[in-house]
Phi, psi and omega in degrees: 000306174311334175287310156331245163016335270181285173276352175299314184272346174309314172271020139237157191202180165237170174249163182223133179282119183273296174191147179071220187259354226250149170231174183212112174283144175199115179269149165347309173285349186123339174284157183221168240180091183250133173223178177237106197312118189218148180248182203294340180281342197126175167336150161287189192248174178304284224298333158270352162259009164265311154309307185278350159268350159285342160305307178312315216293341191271261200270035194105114186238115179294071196313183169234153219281143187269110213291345172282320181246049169315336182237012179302137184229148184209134172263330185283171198258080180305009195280308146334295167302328179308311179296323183289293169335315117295079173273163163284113212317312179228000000 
């Protein structure tokens, strides 16, 4: 059960909008991750990866488990610090 609990909190993190389509993922221990958000059609537009990363920054973005720091644990909800740590560009 603690191992749940445990990737569960591992896998959130928040985003930061970089430019374009592009998000910069940033997990609880500190590694980031820049991509480009795309639907089968393509890239998103600017003004919707702007949304769904103010979205994250409010509740959160669900990573996929972080392959440098696999047993990193935060007993606290780190999406606040994350945010200060990483503000947003504009």
């Amino acid at each position: 059960m603690k191992r749940r609990i445990q990737r569960l909190a591992l896998n959130r993190g928040t985003a930061v909008h970089v430019s374009g389509a592009k998000v910069r993922y940033i997990w609880p221990c500190g590694c980031k991750k820049t991509e480009t958000i795309k639907t089968q059609l393509g890239p998103v537009t600017e003004q919707t990866a702007k949304l769904l990363v103010r979205n994250w920054r409010r509740n959160g973005v669900h990573l996929e488990q972080c392959k440098k720091h696999p047993d990193w644990y935060e007993a606290k909800n780190p999406l606040q610090r994350l945010n200060e740590e990483n503000p947003e560009n504009d």
